[in-house]
Structure formats: C-alpha cells, structure tokens
C-alpha positions in Angstrom: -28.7 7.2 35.1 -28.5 7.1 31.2 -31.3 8.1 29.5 -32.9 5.5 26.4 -31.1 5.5 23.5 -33.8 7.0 21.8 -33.6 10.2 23.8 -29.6 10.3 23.7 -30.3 10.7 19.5 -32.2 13.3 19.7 -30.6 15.4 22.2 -27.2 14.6 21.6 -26.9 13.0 17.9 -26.0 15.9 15.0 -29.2 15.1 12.6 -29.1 15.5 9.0 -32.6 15.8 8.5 -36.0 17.8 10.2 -37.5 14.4 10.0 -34.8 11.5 10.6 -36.4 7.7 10.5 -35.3 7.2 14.3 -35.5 3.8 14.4 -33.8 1.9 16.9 -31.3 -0.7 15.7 -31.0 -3.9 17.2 -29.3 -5.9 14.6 -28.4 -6.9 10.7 -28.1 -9.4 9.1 -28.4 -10.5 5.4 -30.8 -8.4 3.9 -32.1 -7.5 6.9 -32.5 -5.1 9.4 -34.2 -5.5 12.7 -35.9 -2.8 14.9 -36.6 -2.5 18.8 -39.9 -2.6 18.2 -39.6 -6.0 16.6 -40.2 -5.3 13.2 -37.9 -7.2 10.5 -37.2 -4.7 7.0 -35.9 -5.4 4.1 -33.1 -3.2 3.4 -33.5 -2.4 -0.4 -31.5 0.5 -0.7 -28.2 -1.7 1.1 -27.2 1.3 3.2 -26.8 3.3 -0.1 -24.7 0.9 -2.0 -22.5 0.0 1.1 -24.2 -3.1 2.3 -23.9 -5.0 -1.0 -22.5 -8.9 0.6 -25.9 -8.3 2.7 -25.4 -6.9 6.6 -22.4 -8.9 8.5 -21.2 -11.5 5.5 -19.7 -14.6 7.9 -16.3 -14.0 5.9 -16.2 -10.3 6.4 -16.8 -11.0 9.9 -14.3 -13.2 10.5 -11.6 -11.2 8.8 -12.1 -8.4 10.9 -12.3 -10.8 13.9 -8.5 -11.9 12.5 -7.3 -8.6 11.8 -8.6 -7.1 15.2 -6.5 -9.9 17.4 -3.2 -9.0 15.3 -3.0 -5.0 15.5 -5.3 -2.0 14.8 -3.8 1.5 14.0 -0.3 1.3 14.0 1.3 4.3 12.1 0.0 7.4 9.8 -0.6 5.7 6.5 2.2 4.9 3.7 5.0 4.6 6.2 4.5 0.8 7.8 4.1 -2.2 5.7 0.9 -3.8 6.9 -0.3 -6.8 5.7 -4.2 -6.1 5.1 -3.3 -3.0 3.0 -0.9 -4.6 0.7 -2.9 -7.4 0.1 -5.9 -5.7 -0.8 -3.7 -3.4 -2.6 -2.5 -6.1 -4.8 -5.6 -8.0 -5.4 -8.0 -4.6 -6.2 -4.6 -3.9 -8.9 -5.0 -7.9 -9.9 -8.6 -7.1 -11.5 -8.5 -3.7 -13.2 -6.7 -2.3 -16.4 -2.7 -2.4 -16.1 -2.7 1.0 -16.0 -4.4 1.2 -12.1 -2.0 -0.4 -10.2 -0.8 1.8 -7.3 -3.9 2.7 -4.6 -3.8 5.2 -2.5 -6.4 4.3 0.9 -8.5 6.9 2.5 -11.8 6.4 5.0 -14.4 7.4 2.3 -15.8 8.6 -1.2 -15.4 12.4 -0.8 -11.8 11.4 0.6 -11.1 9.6 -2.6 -12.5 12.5 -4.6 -10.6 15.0 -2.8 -7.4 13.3 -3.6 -8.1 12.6 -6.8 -8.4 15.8 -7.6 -5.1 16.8 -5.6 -3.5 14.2 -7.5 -4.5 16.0 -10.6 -3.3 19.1 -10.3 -0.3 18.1 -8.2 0.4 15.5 -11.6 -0.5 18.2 -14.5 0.3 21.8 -12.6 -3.0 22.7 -14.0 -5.4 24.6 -11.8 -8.9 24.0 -13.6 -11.3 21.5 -13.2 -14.4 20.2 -15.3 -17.3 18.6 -14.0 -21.2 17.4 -15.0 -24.3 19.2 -14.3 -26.3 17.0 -12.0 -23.3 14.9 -10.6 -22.5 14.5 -7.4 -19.0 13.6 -5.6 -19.3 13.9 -2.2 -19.6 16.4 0.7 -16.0 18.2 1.5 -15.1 21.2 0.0 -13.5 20.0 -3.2 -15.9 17.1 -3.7 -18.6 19.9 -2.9 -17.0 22.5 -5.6 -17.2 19.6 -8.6 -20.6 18.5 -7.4 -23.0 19.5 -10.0 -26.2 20.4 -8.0 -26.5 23.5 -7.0 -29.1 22.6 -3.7 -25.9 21.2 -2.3 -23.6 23.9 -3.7 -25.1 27.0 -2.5 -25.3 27.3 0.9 -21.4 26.9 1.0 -20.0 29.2 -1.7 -17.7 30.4 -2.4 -15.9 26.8 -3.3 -13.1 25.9 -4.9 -12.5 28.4 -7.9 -12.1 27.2 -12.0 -14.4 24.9 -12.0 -16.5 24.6 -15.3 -19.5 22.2 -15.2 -21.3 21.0 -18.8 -23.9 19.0 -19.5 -23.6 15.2 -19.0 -23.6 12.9 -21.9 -23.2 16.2 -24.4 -20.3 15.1 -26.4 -20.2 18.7 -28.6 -20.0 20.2 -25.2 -16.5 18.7 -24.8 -15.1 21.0 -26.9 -14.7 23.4 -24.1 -12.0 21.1 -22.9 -8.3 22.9 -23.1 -4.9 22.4 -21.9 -5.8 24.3 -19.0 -7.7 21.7 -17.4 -6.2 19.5 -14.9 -8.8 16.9 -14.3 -12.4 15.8 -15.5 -14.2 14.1 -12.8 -17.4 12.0 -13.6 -19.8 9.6 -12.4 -20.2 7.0 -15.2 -23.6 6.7 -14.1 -25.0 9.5 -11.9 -26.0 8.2 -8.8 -27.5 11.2 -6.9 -28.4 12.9 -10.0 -31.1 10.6 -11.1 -29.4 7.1 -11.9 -28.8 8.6 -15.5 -26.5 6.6 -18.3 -24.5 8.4 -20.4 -25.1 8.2 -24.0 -23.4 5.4 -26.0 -19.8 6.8 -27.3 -20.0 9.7 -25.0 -17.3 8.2 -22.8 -15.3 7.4 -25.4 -15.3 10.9 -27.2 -14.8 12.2 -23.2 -11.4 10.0 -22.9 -10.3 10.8 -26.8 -10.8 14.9 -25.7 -8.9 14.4 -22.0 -6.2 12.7 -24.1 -6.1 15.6 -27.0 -5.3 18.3 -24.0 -3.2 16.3 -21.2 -6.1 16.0 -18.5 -6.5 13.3 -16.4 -9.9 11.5 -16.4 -11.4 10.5 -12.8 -14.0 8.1 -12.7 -16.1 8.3 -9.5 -17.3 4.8 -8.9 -18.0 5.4 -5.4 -21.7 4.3 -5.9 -21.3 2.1 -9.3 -17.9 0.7 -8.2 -17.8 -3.0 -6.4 -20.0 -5.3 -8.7 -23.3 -2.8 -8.2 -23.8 -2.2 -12.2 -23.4 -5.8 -13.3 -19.8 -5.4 -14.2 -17.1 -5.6 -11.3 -17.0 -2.0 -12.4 -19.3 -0.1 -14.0 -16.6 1.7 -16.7 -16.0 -2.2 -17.7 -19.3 -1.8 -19.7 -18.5 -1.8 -23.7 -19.1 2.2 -24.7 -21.3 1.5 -27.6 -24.5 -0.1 -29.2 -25.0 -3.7 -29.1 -22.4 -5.9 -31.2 -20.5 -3.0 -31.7 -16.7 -3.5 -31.6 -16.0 -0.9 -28.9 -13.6 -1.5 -26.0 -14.4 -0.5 -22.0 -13.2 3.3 -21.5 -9.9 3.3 -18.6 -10.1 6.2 -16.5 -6.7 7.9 -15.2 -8.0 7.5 -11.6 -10.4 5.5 -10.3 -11.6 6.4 -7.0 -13.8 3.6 -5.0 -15.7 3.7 -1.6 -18.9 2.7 -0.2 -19.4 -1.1 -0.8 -15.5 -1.9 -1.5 -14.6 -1.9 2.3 -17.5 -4.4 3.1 -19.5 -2.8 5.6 -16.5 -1.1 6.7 -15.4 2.8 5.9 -12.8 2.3 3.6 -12.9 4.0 0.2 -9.7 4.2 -2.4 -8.1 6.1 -5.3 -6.1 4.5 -8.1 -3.8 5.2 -10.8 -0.5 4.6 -12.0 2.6 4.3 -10.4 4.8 7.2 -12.3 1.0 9.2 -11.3 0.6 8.5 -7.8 4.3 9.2 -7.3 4.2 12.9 -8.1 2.1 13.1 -4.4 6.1 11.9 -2.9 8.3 14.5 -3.9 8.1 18.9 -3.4 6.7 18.7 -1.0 7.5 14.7 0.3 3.7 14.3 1.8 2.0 16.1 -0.4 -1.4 13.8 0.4 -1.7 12.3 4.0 -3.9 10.8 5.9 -3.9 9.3 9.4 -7.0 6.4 9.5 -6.8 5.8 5.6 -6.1 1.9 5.1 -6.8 1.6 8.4 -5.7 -2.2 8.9 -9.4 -3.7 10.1 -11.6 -2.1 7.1 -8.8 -3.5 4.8 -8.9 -6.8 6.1 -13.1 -6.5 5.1 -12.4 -4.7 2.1 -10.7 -8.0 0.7 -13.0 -10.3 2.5 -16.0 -8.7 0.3 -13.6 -8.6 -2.7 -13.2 -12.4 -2.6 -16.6 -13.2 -1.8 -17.6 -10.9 -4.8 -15.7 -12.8 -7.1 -16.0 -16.4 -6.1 -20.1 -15.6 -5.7 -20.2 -13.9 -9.4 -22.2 -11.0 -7.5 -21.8 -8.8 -10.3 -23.0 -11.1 -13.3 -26.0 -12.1 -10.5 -26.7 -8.6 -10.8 -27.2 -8.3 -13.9 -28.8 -11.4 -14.7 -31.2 -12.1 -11.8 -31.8 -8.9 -9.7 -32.2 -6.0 -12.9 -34.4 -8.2 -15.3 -36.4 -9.2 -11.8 -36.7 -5.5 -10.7 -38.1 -4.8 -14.1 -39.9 -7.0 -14.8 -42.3 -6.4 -11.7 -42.3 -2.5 -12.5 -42.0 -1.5 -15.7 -45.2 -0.7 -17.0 -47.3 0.3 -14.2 -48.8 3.3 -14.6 -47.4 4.9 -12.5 -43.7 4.2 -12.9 -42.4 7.0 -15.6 -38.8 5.2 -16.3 -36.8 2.4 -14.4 -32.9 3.5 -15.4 -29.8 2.6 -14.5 -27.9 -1.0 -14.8 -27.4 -4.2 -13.1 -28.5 -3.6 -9.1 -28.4 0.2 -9.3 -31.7 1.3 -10.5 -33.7 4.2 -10.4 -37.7 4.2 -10.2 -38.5 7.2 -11.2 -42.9 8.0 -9.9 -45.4 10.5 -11.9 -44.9 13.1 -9.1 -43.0 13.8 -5.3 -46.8 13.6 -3.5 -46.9 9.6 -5.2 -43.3 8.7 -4.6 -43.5 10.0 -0.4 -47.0 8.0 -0.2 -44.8 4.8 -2.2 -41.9 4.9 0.0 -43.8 5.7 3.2 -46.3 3.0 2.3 -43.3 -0.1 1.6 -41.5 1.1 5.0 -44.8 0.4 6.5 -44.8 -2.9 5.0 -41.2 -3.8 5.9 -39.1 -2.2 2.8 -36.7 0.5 2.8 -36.2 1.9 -0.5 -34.0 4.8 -1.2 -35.6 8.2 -1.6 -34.5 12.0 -0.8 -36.8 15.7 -1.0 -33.5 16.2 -3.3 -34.8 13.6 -5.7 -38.2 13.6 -5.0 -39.9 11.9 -8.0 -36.8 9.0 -8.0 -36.8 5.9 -5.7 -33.3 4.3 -5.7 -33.0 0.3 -5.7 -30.0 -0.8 -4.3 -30.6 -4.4 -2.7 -27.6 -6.4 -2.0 -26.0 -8.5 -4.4 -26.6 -11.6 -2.8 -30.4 -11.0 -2.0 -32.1 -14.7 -1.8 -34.7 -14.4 -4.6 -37.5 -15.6 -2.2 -37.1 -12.0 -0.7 -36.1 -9.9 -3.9 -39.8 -11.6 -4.9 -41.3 -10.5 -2.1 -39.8 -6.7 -1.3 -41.2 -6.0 -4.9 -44.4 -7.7 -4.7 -44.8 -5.4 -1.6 -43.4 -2.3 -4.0 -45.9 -3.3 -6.3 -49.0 -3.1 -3.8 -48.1 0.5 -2.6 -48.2 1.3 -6.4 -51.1 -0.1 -6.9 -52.7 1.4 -3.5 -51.2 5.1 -4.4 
C-alpha cells in the first residue's frame, strides 16, 4: 500500500530546505491556493513571479488543453516547425525593440542565462565575463559563476573562470570594462539581491560602455520580465529623472523565464538574427536542447502573453497594485524601505527576528509572502497581476496586523 503523500515528501522528495512549508496541495486557483487541511491562502509571492495571470487562467488552460490533443514532444528543438513555438516566437518579437527578433527556447531562467552567456562568447570570441555584486542569475554552473552572492557561490567553487563582479548602479566602476569582455549580464532590478533599482543613467552609461568595447549587454528579466514591473518589461522604463528626455535602454539579449510560460516552465533568450546565428555554424549545434519550446508550455506561454496585453496587466500594476501596496505600508514603523516598481516590491523589516515573526504570523492568517534566511530582513511582494482588489485589500490589511502585533 502507498504510504500518504505527506510521508512520500519526506522520505522520498530531494528538500531544499531543513524546514520546508510541507503543506499539502489540493488545488489553485486565482490567487489562491488551497491546503488538505482546508485552509484557503493567499498566494502573495505568485510562486515567485511565475504565477502572475493568477493559478490556472481559463485561457492558459485551454491552450494547453488544445495543444495537448494535437502533439507533445515531437523532435530535439530547432529542427521541426511546430506551430506553438513559432507563434509565440513571432508575437514575443511583435512587442520588443527591432533589434530582439530571433528567440531561442529553453525550460527555465538559469537555462536562458546559460545560453546567453554561450551566445556571447560564441558571438564575440571573448572569454571574460562581468557581473553585479548582489545579483543573482540562476543555479547551474554558469548562471552560478555570474551570480553575485557569495552564500550561493561558495560552496561550489571553483566556477567558471574570468569573471569580474562590480558594484551595481556604480557607473565610475564601468571603467573596468575592456575589449576583453564578452558579455555583461544584469538584473535591471535585482530580484534576489534585495529588489534594488539601479540609479537613474546608470543603465544608460552601462550600454554607452558595452558599446565603446564590443560586449554584448544581457538583461536578465527572468524575475522583472512579463508585465511584473509595470512595464511589459522592466528595461522599457525611461533611464532618467522625471520629464527627462531619455529613451528605454535595449539590451543585446534578453533572456525571459518564470511568468512568460504561464504557469508552465518555459523560459527564453533573445537577440538578433545575424547574433543568434553564430550558435549554427563551427560547430553546427553549438546550443541544444531537447524539452526547450516544448510545444505545451508554448502554447501557455502565448495564452498568458495575450491575456497580459488585452487585460493591461502591466499598466494595472503599476497603477493599482504598487500605490495600493504602499500605501498600506509605508510608514509603519517598522517597515525600513518598500523598493522596487510596479508588482515587484520589496519590504524590507527593522531586523530578521521581526520579519520571521511577520511572515510566520500572515501565513497563519492565510498569506504567503516571500521571504528567505538569505534575505532575512526583506519580504518580497509578488501578487499576481490580476489580483481582485477586494483581496489585494485584504492580504495587506492582514500584513498590516502582523506588523502591528510584532
């Protein structure tokens, strides 16, 4: 006889943590999830950015309902014409900068990083790479060696070698940029790092250097990708004060994951054509993968693209959920900062003792918020895009009481 499901987790499940939540899951749906013992939580944190059409969107559902009666895997990817990945292929090119219009599918962020960076050094027959203290890009070995946190680093050196790190948002510290460099990768907001914006102009000054010496710029929008920041992407933000007359920064590559396959795993990079073809030619192959694209996660992936646009997700975002979020927050006393943009924010608590007894406290009370022991004074807010604002009210009114009980 099988044992519970419970006790097949813990004997049988890889954890991640000493301590993992454990709860059962019976079901999702909109912004909720809902546990065996019957409770109903919000889910604030969207399954860290992934979750951002809510838990099973009726059109993502039925496109992968679609999808699955036509065909699933059919062939290693690049070599069959398949409907799902041109399409989404041609509508994710149909809404970014000319310049990104060939995308290359993989099954997540760190796969996207990893060819990103491949890309690079394959396109520029440079070696070195430059990242940001603080950043992080994902848990493989080359996402690892440009992740700047050493916690994460450490126990797996020695990584990739040449890689330089500098301080984010430092544009003086840019000067250590050389034709030696095949890629810069950044977050253009740090997600893991502490939901930090850069520094008005710094992007800019980082696309002028990367230009001056041949490197390719990656933007990792894994996390601020996908309508999250109040833009559809978050480099789509003007790099300058108010009223200035400063145009959105366009990265080399773009690489996407996380929210853009809709619930799915499905996660992207994207450049130009005359780029992405150097990965064809000495060797042919240079950048494979078998699942990447895989037809079903497409199929969602354009689903949540469409309902993204038609629903204005991303201006909702910046219009209803951040000055709602901040406006119950900001100015308690014990909130030190509330950073970030549009539905990616970071509440950052006086102290980690406050901030376990907060999030503890809210999961009691039906909301899960994002939080880590890497991060231990900054709870992430992540809600879905299309929270109803009868809940958004009342997930931070119940914030707001474990503030005021801590």
């Amino acid at each position: 006889m099988l044992s519970s499901v419970s006790d097949a987790f813990a004997r049988h499940v890889a954890w991640t943590s000493d301590r993992p939540l454990g709860f059962v899951l019976e079901r999702a749906d909109g912004p909720f999830l809902y546990l065996s013992d019957g409770r109903r939580v919000v889910d604030f944190i969207a399954g860290i950015a992934v979750s951002s059409l809510g838990h099973g969107h009726p059109k993502v559902r039925q496109a992968i309902h679609d999808q699955v009666d036509r065909h699933l895997h059919a062939m290693v990817y690049g070599e069959f014409v398949q409907a799902p990945q041109a399409r989404l292929a041609e509508r994710l090119a149909s809404v970014l900068p000319p310049s990104l219009d060939t995308v290359y599918f993989v099954n997540s962020g760190t796969e996207a990083n990893e060819g990103a960076l491949k890309l690079a050094k394959k396109h520029t027959g440079r070696r070195r790479l430059v990242a940001f203290e603080r950043s992080y890009h994902g848990d493989t070995h080359g996402s690892l060696s440009v992740t700047g946190r050493d916690v994460y680093r450490d126990p797996f050196l020695p990584l990739l070698p040449d890689v330089t790190f500098l301080p984010f948002g430092d544009v003086q510290a840019l000067s250590a940029l050389d034709d030696t460099v095949a890629a810069v990768i950044t977050e253009v907001i740090q997600g893991e790092g502490g939901v930090r914006v850069p520094p008005p102009g710094w992007l800019a000054a980082l696309r002028r250097r990367c230009d001056e010496t041949g490197a390719l710029l990656i933007f990792d929008e894994i996390q601020s990708g996908m309508g999250r920041t109040g833009r559809l992407f978050a480099f789509e933000h003007l790099d300058g004060p108010p009223g200035s007359d400063v145009a959105p920064v366009v990265p080399d590559v773009l690489t996407l994951a996380k929210a853009f396959g809709g619930g799915m795993p499905l996660g992207a990079f994207v450049a130009a054509a005359p780029v992405m073809a150097t990965l064809r030619h000495n060797p042919p192959l240079s950048h494979v993968t078998t699942f990447g694209g895989h037809p079903v996660c497409c199929a969602a992936g354009l689903a949540a693209l469409e309902v993204l646009l038609d629903e204005r997700l991303a201006e909702r975002a910046a219009t209803v959920i951040e000055p709602t979020i901040r406006a119950a927050l900001e100015g308690h006393p014990l909130v030190t900062a509330v950073r970030g943009r549009g539905a990616m924010l970071g509440l950052e608590l006086v102290d980690a003792e406050t901030t376990a007894r907060v999030v503890g406290q809210c999961l009691d009370d039906g909301v899960l918020l994002g939080w880590t022991l890497h991060s231990d004074r900054l709870v992430r807010l992540a809600p879905p895009l299309n929270i109803p604002e009868d809940v958004l009210h009342d997930a931070l009114a119940t914030i707001r009481r474990a503030l005021d009980a801590a």
